[in-house]
py3Dmol code that shows the C-alpha trace and the ligand (Angstrom):
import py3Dmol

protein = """\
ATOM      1  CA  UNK A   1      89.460  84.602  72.288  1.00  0.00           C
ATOM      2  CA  UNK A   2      85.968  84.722  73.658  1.00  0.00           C
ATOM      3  CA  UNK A   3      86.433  86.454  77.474  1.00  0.00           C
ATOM      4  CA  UNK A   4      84.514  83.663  79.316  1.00  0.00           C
ATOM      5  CA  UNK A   5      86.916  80.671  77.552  1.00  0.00           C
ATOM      6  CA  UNK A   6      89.797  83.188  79.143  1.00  0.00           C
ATOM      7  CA  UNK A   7      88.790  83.533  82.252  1.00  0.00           C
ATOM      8  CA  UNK A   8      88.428  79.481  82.489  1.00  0.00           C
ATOM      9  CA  UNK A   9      91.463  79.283  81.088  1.00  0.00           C
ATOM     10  CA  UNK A  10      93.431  81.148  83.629  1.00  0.00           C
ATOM     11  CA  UNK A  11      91.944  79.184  86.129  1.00  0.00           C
ATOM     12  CA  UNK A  12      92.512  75.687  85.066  1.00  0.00           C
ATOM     13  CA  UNK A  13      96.125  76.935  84.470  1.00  0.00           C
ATOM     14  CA  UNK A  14      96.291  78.054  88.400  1.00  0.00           C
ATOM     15  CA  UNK A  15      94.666  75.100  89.444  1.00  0.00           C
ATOM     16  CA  UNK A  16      97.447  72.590  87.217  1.00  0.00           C
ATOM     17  CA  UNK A  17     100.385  74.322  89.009  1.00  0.00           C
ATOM     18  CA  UNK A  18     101.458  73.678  92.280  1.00  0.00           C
ATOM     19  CA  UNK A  19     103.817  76.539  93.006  1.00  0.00           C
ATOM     20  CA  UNK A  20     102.962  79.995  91.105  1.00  0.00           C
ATOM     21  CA  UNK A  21     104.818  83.298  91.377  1.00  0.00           C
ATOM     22  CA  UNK A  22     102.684  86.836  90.860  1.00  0.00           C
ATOM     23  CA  UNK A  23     104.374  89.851  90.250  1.00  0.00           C
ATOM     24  CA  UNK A  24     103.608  93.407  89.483  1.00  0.00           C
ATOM     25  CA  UNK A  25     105.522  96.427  88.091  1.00  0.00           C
ATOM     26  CA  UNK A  26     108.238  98.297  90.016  1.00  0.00           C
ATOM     27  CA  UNK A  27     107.027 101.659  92.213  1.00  0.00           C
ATOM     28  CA  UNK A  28     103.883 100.006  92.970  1.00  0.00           C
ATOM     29  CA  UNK A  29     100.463 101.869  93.935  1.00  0.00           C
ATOM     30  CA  UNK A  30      97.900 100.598  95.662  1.00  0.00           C
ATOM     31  CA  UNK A  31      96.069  98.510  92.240  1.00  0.00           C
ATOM     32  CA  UNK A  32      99.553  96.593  91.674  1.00  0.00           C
ATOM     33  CA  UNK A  33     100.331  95.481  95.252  1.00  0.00           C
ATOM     34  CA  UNK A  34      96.420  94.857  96.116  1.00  0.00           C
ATOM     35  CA  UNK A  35      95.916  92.961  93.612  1.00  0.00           C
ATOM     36  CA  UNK A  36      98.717  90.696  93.774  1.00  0.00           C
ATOM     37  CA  UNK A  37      98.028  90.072  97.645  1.00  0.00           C
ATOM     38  CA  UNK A  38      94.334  89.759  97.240  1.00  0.00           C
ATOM     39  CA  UNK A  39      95.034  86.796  93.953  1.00  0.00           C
ATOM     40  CA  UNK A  40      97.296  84.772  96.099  1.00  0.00           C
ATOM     41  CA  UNK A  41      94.711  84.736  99.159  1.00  0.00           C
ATOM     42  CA  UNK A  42      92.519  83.827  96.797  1.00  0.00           C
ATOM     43  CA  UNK A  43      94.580  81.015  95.284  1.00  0.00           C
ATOM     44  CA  UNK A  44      95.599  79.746  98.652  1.00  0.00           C
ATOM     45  CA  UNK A  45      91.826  79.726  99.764  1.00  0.00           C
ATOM     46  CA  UNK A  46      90.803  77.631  96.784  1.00  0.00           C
ATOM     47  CA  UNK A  47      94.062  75.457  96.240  1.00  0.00           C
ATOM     48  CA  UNK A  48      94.998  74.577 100.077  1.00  0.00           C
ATOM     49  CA  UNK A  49      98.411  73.135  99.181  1.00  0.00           C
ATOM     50  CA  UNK A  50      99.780  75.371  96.648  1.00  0.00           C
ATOM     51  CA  UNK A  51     102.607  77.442  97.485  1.00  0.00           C
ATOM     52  CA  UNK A  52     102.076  81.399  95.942  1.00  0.00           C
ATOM     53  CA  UNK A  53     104.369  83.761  96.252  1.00  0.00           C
ATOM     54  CA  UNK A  54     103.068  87.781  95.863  1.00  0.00           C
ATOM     55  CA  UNK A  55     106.849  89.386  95.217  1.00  0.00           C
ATOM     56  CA  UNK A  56     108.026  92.978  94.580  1.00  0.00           C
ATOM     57  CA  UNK A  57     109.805  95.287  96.813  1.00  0.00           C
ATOM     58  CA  UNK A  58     107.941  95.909  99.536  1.00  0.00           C
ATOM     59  CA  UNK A  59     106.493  99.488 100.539  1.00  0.00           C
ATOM     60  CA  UNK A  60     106.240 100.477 104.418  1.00  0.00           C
ATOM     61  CA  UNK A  61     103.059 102.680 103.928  1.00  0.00           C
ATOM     62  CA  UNK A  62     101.040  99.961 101.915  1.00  0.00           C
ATOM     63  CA  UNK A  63     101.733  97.203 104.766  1.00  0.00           C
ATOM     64  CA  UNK A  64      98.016  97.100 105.225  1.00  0.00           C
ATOM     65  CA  UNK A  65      97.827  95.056 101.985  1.00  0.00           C
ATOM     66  CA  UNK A  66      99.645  92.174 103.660  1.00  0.00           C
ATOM     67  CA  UNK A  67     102.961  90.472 103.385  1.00  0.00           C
ATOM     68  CA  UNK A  68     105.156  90.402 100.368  1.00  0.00           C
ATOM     69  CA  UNK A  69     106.959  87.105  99.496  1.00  0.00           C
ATOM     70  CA  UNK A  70     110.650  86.473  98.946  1.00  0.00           C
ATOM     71  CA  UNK A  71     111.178  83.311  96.598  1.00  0.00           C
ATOM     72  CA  UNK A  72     114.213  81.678  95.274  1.00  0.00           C
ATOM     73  CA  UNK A  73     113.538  81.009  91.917  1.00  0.00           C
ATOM     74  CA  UNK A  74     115.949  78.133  91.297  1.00  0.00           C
ATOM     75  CA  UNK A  75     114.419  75.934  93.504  1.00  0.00           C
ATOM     76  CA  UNK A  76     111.437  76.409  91.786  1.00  0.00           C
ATOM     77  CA  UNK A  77     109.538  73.232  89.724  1.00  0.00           C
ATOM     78  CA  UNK A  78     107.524  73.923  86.766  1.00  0.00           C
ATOM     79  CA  UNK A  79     106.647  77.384  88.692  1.00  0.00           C
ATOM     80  CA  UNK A  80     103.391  79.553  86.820  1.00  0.00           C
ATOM     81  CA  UNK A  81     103.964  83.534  86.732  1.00  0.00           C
ATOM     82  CA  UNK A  82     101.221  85.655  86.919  1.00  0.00           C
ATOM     83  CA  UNK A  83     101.929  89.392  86.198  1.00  0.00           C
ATOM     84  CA  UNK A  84      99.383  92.141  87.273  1.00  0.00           C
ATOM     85  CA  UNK A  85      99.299  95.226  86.540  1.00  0.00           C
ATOM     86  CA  UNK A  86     102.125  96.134  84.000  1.00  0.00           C
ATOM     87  CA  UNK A  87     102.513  96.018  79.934  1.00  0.00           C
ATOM     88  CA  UNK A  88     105.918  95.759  79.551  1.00  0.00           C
ATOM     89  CA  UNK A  89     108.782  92.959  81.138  1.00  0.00           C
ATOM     90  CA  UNK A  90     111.151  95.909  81.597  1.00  0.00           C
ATOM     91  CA  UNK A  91     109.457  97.224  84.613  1.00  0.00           C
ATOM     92  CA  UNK A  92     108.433  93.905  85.914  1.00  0.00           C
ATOM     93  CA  UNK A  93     109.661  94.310  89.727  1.00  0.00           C
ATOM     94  CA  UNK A  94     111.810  90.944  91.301  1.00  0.00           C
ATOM     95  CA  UNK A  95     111.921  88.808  89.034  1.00  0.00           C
ATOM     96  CA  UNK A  96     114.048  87.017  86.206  1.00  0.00           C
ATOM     97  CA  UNK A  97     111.470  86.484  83.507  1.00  0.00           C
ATOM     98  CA  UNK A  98     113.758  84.534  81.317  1.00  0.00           C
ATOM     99  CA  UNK A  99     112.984  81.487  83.578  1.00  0.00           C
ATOM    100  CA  UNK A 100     109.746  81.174  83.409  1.00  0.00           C
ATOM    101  CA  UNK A 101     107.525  79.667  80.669  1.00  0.00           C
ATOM    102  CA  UNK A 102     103.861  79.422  81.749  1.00  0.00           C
ATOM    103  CA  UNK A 103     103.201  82.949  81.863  1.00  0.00           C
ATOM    104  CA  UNK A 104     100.038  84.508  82.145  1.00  0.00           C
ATOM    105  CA  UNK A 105      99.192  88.551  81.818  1.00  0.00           C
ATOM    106  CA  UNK A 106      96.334  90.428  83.466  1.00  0.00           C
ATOM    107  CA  UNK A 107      96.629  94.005  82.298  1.00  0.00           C
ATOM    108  CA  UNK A 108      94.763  97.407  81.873  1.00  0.00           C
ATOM    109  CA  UNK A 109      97.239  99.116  80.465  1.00  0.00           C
ATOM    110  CA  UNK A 110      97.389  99.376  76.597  1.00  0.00           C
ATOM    111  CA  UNK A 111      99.303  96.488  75.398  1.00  0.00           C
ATOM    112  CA  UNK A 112     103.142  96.303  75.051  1.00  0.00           C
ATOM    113  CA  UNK A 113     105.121  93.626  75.092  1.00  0.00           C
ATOM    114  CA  UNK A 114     104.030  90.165  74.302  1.00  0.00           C
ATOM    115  CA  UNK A 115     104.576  87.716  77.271  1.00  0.00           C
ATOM    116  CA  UNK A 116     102.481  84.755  77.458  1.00  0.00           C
ATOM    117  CA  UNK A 117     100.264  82.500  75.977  1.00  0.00           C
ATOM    118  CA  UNK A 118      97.194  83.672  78.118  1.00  0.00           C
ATOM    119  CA  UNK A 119      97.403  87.393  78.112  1.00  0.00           C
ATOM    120  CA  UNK A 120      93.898  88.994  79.490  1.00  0.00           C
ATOM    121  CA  UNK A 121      93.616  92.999  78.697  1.00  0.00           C
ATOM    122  CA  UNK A 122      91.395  95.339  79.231  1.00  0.00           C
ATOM    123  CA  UNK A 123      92.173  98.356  78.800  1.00  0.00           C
ATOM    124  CA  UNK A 124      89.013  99.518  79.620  1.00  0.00           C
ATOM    125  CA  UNK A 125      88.509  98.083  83.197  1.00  0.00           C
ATOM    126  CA  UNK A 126      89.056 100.719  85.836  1.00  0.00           C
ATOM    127  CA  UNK A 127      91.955  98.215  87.390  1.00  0.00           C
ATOM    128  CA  UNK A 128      93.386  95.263  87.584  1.00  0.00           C
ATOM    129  CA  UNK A 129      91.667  94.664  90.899  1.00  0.00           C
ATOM    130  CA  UNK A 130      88.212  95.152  89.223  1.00  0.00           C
ATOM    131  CA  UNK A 131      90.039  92.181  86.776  1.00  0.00           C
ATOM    132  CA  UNK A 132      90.906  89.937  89.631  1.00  0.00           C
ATOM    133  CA  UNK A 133      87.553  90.767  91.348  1.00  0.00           C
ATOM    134  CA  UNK A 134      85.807  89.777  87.652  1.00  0.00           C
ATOM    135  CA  UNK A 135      87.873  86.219  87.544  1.00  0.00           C
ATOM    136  CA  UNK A 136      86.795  85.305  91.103  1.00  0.00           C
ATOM    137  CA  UNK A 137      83.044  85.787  90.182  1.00  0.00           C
ATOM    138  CA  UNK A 138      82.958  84.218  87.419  1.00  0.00           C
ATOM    139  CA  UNK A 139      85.686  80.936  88.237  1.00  0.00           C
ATOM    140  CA  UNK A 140      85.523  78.577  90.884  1.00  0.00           C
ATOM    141  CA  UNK A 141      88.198  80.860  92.813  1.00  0.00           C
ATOM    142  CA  UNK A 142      86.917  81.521  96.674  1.00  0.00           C
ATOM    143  CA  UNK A 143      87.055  85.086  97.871  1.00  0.00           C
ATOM    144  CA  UNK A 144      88.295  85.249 101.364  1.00  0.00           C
ATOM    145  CA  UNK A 145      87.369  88.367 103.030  1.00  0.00           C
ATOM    146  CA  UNK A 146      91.233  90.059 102.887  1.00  0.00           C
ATOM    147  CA  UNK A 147      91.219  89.850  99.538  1.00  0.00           C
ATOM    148  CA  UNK A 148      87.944  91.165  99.272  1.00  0.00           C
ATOM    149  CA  UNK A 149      89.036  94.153 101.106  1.00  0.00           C
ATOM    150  CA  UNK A 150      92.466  94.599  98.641  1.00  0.00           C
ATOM    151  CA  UNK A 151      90.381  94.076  95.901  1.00  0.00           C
ATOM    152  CA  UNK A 152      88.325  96.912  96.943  1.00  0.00           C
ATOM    153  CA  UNK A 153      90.726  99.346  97.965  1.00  0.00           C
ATOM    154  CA  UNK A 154      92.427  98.942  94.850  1.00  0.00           C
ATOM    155  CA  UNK A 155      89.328  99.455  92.504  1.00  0.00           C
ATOM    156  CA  UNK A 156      88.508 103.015  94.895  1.00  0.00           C
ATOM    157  CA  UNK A 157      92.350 103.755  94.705  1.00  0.00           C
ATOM    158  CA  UNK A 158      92.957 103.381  90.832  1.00  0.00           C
ATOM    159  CA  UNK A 159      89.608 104.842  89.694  1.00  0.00           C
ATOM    160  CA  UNK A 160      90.052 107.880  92.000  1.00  0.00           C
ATOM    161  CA  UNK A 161      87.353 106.879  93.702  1.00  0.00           C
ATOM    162  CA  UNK A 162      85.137 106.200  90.950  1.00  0.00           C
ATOM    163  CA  UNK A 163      85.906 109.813  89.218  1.00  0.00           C
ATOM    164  CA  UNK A 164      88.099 108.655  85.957  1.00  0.00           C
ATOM    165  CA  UNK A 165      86.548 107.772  82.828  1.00  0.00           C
ATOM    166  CA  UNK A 166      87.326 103.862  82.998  1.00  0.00           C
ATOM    167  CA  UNK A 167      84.622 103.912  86.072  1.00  0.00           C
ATOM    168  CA  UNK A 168      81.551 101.945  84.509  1.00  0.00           C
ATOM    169  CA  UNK A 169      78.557 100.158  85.684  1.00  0.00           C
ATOM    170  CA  UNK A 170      80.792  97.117  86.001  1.00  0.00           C
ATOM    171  CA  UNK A 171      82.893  98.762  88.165  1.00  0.00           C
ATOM    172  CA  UNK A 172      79.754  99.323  90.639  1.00  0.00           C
ATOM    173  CA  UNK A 173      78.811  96.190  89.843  1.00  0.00           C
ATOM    174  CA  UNK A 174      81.473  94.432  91.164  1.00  0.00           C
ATOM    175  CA  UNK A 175      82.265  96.440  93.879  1.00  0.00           C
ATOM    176  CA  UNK A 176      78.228  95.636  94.868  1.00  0.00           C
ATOM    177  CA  UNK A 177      78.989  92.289  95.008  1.00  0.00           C
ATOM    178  CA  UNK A 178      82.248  92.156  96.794  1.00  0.00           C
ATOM    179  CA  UNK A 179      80.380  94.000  99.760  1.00  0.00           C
ATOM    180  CA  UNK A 180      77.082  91.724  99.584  1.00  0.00           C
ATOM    181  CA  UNK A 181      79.641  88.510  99.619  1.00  0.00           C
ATOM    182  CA  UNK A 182      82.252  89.581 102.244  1.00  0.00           C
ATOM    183  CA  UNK A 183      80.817  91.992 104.487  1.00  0.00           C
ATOM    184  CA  UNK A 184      83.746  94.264 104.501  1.00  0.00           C
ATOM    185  CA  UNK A 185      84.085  97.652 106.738  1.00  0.00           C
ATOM    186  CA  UNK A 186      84.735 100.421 103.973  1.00  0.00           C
ATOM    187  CA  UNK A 187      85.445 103.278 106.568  1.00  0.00           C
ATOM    188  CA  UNK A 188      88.358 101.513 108.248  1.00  0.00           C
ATOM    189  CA  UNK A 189      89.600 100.639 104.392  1.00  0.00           C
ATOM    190  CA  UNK A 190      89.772 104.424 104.017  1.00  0.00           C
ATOM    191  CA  UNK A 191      91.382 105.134 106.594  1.00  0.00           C
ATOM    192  CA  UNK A 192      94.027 102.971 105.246  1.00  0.00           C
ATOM    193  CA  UNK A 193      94.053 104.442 101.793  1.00  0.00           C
ATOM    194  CA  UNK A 194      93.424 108.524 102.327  1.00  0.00           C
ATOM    195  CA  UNK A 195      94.626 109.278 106.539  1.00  0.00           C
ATOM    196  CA  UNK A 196      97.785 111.229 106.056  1.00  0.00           C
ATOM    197  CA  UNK A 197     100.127 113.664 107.529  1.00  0.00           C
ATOM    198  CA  UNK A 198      99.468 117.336 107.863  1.00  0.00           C
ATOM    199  CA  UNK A 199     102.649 117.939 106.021  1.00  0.00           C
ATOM    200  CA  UNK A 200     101.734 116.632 103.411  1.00  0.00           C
ATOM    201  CA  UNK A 201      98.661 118.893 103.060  1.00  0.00           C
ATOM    202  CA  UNK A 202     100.868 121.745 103.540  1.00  0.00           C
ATOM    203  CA  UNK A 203     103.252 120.562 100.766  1.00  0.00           C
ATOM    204  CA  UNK A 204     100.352 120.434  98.612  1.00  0.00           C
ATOM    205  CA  UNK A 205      99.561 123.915  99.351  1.00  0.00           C
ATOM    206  CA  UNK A 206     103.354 124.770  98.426  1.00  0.00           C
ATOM    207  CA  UNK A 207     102.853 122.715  95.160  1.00  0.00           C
ATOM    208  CA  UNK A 208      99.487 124.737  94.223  1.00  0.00           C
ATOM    209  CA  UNK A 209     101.826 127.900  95.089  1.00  0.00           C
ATOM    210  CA  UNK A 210     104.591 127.604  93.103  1.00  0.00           C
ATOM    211  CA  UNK A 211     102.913 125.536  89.836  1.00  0.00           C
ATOM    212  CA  UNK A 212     103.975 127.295  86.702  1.00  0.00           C
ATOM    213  CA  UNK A 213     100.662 127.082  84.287  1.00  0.00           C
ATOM    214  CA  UNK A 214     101.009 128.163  80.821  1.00  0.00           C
ATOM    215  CA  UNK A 215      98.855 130.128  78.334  1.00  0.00           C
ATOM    216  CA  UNK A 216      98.213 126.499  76.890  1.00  0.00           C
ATOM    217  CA  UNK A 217      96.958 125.454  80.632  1.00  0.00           C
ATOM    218  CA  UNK A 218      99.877 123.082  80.873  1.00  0.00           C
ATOM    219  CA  UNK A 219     101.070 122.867  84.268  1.00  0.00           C
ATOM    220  CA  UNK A 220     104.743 122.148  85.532  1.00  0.00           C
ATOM    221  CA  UNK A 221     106.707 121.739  89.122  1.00  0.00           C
ATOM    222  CA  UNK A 222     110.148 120.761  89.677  1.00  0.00           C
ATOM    223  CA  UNK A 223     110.688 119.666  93.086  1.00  0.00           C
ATOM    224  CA  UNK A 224     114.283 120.047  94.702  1.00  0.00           C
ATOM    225  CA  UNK A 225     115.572 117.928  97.858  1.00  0.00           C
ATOM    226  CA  UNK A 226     115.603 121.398  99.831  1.00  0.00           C
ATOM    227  CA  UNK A 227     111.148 121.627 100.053  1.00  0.00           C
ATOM    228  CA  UNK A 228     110.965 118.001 100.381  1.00  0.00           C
ATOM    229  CA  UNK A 229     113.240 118.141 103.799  1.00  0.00           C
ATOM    230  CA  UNK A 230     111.483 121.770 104.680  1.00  0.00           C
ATOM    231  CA  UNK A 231     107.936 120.273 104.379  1.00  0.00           C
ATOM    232  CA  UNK A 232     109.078 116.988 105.612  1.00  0.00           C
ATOM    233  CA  UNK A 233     107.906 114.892 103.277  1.00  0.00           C
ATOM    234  CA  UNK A 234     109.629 112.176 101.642  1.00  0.00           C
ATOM    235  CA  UNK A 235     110.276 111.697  97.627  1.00  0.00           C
ATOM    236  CA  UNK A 236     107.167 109.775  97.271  1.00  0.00           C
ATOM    237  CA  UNK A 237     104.988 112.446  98.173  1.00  0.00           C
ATOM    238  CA  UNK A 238     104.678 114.452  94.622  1.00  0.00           C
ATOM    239  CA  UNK A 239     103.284 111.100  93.280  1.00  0.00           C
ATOM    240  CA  UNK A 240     100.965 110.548  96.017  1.00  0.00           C
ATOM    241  CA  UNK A 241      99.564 114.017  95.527  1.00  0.00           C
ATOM    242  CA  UNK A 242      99.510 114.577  91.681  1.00  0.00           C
ATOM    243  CA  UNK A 243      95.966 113.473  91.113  1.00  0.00           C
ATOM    244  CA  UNK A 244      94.722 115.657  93.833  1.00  0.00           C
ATOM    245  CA  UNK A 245      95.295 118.829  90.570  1.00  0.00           C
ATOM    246  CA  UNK A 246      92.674 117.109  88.382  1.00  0.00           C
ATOM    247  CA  UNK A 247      89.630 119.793  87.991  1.00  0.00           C
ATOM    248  CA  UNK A 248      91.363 122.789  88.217  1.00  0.00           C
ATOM    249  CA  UNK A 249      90.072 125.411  85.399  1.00  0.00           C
ATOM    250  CA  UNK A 250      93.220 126.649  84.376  1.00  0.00           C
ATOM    251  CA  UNK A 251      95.117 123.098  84.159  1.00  0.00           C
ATOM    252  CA  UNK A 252      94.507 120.420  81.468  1.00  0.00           C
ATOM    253  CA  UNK A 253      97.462 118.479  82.065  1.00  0.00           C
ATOM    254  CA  UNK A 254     100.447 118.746  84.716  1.00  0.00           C
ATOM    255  CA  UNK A 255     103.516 117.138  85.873  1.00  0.00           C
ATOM    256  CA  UNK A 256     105.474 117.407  88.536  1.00  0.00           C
ATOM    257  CA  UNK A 257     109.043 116.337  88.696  1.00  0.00           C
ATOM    258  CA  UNK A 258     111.185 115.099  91.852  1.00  0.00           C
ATOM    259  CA  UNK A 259     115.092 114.068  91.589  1.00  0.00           C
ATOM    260  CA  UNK A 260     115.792 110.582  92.921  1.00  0.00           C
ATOM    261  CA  UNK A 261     119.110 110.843  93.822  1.00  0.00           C
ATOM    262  CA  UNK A 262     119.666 107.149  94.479  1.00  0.00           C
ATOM    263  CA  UNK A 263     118.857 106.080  91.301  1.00  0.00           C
ATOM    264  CA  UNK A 264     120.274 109.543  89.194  1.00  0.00           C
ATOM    265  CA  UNK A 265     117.204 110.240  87.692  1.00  0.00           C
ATOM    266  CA  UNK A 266     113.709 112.477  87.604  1.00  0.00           C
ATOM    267  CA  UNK A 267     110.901 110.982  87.642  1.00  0.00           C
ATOM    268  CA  UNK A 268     107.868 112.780  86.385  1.00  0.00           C
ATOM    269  CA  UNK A 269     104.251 112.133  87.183  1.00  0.00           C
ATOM    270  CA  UNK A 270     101.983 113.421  84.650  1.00  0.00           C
ATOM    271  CA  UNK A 271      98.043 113.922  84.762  1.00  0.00           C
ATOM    272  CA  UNK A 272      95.848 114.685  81.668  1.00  0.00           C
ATOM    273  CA  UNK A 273      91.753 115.785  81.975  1.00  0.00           C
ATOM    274  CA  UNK A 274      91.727 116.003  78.117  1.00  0.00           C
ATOM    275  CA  UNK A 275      95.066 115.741  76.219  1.00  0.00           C
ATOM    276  CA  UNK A 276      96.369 112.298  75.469  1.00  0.00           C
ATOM    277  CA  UNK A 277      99.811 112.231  77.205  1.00  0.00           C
ATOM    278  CA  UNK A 278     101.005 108.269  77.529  1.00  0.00           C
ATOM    279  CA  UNK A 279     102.533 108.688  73.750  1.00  0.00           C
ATOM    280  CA  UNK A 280     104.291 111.775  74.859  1.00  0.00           C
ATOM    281  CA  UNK A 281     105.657 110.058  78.017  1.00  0.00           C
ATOM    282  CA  UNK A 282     106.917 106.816  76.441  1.00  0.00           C
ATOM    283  CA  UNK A 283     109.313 108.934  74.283  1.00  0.00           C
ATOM    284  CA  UNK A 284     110.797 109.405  77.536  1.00  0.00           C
ATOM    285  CA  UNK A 285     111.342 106.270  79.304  1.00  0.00           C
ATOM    286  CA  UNK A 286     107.959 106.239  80.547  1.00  0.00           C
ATOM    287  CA  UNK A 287     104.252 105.522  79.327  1.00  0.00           C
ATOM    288  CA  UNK A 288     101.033 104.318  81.226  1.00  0.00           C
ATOM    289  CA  UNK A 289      97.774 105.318  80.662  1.00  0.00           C
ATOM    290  CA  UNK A 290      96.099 108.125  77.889  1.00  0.00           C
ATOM    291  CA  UNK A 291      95.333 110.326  81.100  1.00  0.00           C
ATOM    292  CA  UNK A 292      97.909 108.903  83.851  1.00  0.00           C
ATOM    293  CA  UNK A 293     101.897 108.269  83.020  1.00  0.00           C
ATOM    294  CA  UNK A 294     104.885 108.757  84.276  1.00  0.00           C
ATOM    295  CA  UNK A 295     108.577 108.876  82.870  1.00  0.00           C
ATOM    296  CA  UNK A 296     112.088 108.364  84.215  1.00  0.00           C
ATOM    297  CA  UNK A 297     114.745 110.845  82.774  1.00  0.00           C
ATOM    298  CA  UNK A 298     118.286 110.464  83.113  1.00  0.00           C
ATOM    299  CA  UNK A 299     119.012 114.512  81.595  1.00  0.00           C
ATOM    300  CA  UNK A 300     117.507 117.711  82.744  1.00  0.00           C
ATOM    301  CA  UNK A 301     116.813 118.836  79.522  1.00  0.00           C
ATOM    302  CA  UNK A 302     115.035 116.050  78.515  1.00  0.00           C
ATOM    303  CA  UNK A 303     112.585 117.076  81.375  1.00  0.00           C
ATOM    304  CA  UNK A 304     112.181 120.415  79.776  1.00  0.00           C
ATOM    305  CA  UNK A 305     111.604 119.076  76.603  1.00  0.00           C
ATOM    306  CA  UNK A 306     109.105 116.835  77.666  1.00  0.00           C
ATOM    307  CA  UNK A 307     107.583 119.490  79.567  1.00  0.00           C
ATOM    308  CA  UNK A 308     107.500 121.733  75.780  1.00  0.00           C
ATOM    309  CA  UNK A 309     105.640 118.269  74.083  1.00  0.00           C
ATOM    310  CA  UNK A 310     103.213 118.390  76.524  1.00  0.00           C
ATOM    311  CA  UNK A 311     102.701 122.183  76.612  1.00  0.00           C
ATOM    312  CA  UNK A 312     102.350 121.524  72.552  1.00  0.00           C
ATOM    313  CA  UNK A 313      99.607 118.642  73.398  1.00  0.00           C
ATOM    314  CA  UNK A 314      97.306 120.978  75.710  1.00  0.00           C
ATOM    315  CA  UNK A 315      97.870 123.522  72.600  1.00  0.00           C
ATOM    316  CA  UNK A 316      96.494 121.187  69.750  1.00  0.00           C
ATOM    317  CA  UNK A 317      93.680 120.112  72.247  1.00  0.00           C
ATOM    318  CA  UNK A 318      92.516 123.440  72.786  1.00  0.00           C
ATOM    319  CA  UNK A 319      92.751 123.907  69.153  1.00  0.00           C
ATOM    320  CA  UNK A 320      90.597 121.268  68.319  1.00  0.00           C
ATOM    321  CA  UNK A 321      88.081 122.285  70.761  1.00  0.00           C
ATOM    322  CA  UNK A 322      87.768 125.556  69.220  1.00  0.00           C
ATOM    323  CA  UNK A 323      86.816 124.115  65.607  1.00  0.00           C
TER     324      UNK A 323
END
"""
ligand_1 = """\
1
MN
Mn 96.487 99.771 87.792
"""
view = py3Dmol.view(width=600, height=400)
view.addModel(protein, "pdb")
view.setStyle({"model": 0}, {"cartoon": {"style": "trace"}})
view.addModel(ligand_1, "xyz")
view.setStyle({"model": 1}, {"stick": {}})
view.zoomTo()
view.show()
């Protein structure tokens, strides 16, 4: 389907229901919570007696976003669901999907799982935010200045601000015009998005310390429970920090690995500046993007063999860069 017939699409099908539900995948970053918060402000703003509902588990240190809904979802009348941000149902956070059946996807993931009739991807587009940001131009939907702000924080936050390859001129583009239309204050935005702890800074000197990088320029961390409580940092950290090893000489991919005792399992951020690792990590409960994924193991040595696959990956890429 042509992109502009889409675009209209997914708004007329907002504007012919009265109550819609968005959701976005489970441990959400900044892209999949901003852009859920800035669609329903945006909704709301345009359609003054709809009732939206942005749902998910709520995270204390992304507050700034706004507030997350709760919804009861059999009470609900002919309800739309709008899902940001994730390929697959399985990792769909708070919701029962099986109830709904207007369903629309907005995605920049490469596709998975089939879930609507109106499914928008683009795996090209920096993030969903840029996606949201690119429906509001170009539909009737009003852009009030909070979601203007999400919207931009979650384009800066996704794209690394504007360092990963998905960055294009329509990323700058629309970022251009969501500062020329709303007037937004960028330097307090950062401050939400990058003002951190010390400790955090010195745990990711103790994660440069102790990376193991091998002769294939793979690099690998397990993190116990013991450094997390000596730097005093919480289990989130690792993920917050793993992009900050892109550019390193030595290191074409990485992953670090953190126990999550609650839920009995690892979970493993990976990185790639080269090597194609979202095949690799979907082997192992996990997948995302070519350069960005992550994986949930239930056994330690599937963590080690994950770890050898990607060690072989960063050895066939340097192959192939040799020929
Ligand atoms: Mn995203």
């Amino acid at each position: 389907m042509n992109i502009g017939t889409l675009k209209r699409k997914i708004f007329k099908s907002i504007k012919s229901h009265d109550e819609i539900v968005i959701a976005r995948h489970i441990g959400p970053d900044p892209d999949a919570i901003a852009s859920t918060t800035a669609l329903k402000e945006s909704i709301k703003a345009t359609f003054k007696n709809k009732k939206v509902y942005a749902i998910g588990k709520g995270i204390s240190r992304f507050k700034y976003f706004g507030e997350l809904d709760k919804v009861d979802e059999e009470k609900l009348k002919n309800p739309l669901l709008i899902v940001l941000d994730v390929p697959n149902i399985s990792r769909i956070d708070g919701i029962d999907f099986k109830k709904y059946k207007d369903i629309i996807k907005i995605d920049h993931h490469p596709f998975e799982d089939k879930m609507g009739n109106i499914e928008w991807i683009d795996d090209k587009a920096s993030s969903v935010c840029q996606m949201i940001a690119e429906l509001i131009f170009d539909t009737n939907l009003k852009l009030p200045k909070k979601t203007a702000e999400n919207l931009f924080m979650g384009i800066v936050s996704d794209s690394e601000r504007f360092s990963l390859s998905y960055t294009s001129a329509k990323t700058f583009l629309l970022v251009s015009k969501l500062l020329e239309y709303s007037k937004i204050d960028i330097i307090s935005l950062y401050n939400n998005l990058y003002m951190r702890p010390f400790s955090e800074i010195r745990f990711q000197g103790f994660i440069a310390t102790h990376l193991n990088v091998t002769e294939n320029n793979f690099a690998y961390l397990k993190i116990s429970k013991e450094d997390i409580l000596e730097y005093g940092v919480d289990i989130s950290t690792p993920s917050n920090l793993v992009n900050n090893f892109n550019y390193i000489k030595e290191i074409l991919a990485w992953a670090l690995v953190i126990y999550d005792e609650k839920n009995e399992l690892f979970k493993v951020n990976i990185r790639s500046r080269g090597p194609i690792i979202n095949q690799v990590a979907s082997k192992y409960n996990g997948g995302g993007h070519p350069l960005a994924s992550g994986a949930r193991i239930k056994n330690e040595a599937d963590v080690n063999n994950l770890f050898a696959e990607l060690d072989e990956e960063c050895k066939k890429y340097n192959e192939n860069r040799k020929i």
